[in-house]
N, C-alpha and C positions, 0 to 999 in steps of 0.2 A: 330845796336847794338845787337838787338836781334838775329839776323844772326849768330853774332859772336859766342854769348854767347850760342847756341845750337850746333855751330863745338865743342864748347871745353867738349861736354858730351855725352855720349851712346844716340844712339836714343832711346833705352828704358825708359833712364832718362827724355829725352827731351818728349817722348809720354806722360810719367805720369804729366809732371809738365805742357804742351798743354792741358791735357783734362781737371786736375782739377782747377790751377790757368789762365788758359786762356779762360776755358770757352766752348771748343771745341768740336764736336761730335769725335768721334772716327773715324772716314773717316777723316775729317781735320786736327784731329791731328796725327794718322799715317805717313798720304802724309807731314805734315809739320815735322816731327821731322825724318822722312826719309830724305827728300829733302834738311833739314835746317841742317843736319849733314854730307855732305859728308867728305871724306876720310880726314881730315888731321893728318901732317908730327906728328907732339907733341903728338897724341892720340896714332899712331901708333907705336911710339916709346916707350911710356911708356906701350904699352901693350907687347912690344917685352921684355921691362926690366922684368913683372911684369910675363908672361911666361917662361923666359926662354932662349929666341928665340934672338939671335943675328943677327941684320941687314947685309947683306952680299952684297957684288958688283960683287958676283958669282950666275948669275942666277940659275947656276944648283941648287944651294944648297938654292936660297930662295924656289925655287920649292919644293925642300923636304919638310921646314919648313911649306910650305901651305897646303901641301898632306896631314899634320897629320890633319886639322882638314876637315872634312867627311860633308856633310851631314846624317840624319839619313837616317837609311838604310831603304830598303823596303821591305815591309811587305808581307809575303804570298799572292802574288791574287793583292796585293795594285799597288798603282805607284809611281815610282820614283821621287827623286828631280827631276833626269836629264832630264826627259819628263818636268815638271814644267818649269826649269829654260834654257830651250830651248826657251821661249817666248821670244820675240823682244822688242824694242819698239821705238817709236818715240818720242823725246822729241822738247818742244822750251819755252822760255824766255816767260812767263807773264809778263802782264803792271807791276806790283811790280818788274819784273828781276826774277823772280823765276824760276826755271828749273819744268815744267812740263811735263807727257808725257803719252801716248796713246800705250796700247798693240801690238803688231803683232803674233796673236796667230798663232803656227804652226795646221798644218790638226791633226796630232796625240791628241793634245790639243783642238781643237777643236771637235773632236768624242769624247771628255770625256763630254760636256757640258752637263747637265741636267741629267747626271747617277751617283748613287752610286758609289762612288769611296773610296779607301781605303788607307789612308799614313798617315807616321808616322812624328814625330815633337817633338820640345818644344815647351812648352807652355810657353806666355808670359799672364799673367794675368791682366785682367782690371781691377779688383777691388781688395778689401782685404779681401775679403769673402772668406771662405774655400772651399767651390765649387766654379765653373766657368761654367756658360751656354754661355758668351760671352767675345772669348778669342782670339788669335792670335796665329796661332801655327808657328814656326819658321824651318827652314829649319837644319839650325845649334847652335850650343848649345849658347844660351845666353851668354855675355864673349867673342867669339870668337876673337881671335885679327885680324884676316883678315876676317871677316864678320859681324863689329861693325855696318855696314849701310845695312841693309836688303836692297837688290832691289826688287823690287813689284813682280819680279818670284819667290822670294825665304820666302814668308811668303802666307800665309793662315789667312781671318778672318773668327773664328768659329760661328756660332748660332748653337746652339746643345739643342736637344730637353731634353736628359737625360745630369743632370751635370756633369760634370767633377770635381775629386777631387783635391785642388790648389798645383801645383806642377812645379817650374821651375827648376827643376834638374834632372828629368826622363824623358826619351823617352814617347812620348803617343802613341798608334795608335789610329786614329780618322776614322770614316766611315760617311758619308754624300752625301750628293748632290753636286754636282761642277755647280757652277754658276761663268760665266764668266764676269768679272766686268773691272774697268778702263776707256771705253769710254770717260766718263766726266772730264778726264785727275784726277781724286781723288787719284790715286798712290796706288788705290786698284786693283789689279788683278783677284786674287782669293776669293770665297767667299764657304763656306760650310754650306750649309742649311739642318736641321733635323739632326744633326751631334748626333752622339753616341759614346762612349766608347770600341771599341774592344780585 
């Protein structure tokens, strides 16, 4: 039932109400409100209404409709989504049926490990504090109607030394350390340590 009841909402919705009413670190509730929301028909429809966006059975033209929305762009010096969401991964079925899964980082992602790296995001904020030391930065804009379920290439967890001001409507640039994470099947990929404001 709970399954259910996390398809029918954003995973952003589903992360906030996993951390506070369920109890969960933010690793489990990420990987669960990721995992426990995938794609469906009814979310995707009513984001197509609530955009704009007309469902089509003309590939060319849903192509267009996905083009408009972008990852953010990259930063002078920084990296791209496109390096990020070139990660792989392996998934399989837990004892509960859960879909979980394990990185396959490429060599390019892999030579970023443990260096200062620079990219830009939204921010998804953990708490309701007006700064954010620990935050989630998003590849595409909160809302997105075709990236309503971040995959583990396409989000970033922050620990940032200097706070961040709370903000889920602007571009950030973030600079930090790239720690590569996932192994433990957590549905964390990425992780940025010492993270700063640029």
């Amino acid at each position: 039932m709970i399954r259910e009841e996390l398809a029918e909402m954003s995973w952003k919705a589903a992360l906030l109400i996993l951390t506070v009413v369920g109890g969960l670190n933010v690793v489990q509730a990420v990987s669960a409100a990721v995992l426990g929301t995938k794609r469906n028909p009814a979310i995707i429809e009513a984001a197509m209404q609530t955009y704009g966006a007309a469902p089509s059975s003309d590939d060319k033209a849903a192509r267009v409709v996905e083009d408009v929305w972008k990852p953010a762009a990259t930063p002078d010096g920084g990296v791209s989504w496109k390096v990020l969401e070139a990660t792989g991964e392996t998934t399989r079925k837990d004892a509960q049926g859960f879909i979980v899964s394990k990185p396959q980082f490429t060599p390019q992602v892999k030579a970023l490990a443990g260096k200062r790296i620079t990219v830009a995001g939204w921010m998804m904020p953990l708490s309701a504090e007006r700064t954010q030391k620990h935050f989630v930065l998003l590849a595409y804009p909160p809302g997105c109607p075709f990236h309503f379920h971040a995959a583990p290439n396409q989000f970033i967890e922050v620990y940032a030394d200097t706070p961040f001001q709370t903000s889920d409507t602007r571009v950030l640039t973030v600079s930090g350390v790239l720690e590569l994470t996932g192994y433990d099947e957590s549905g964390i990929f990425y992780q940025l340590r010492q993270a700063r404001p640029e």
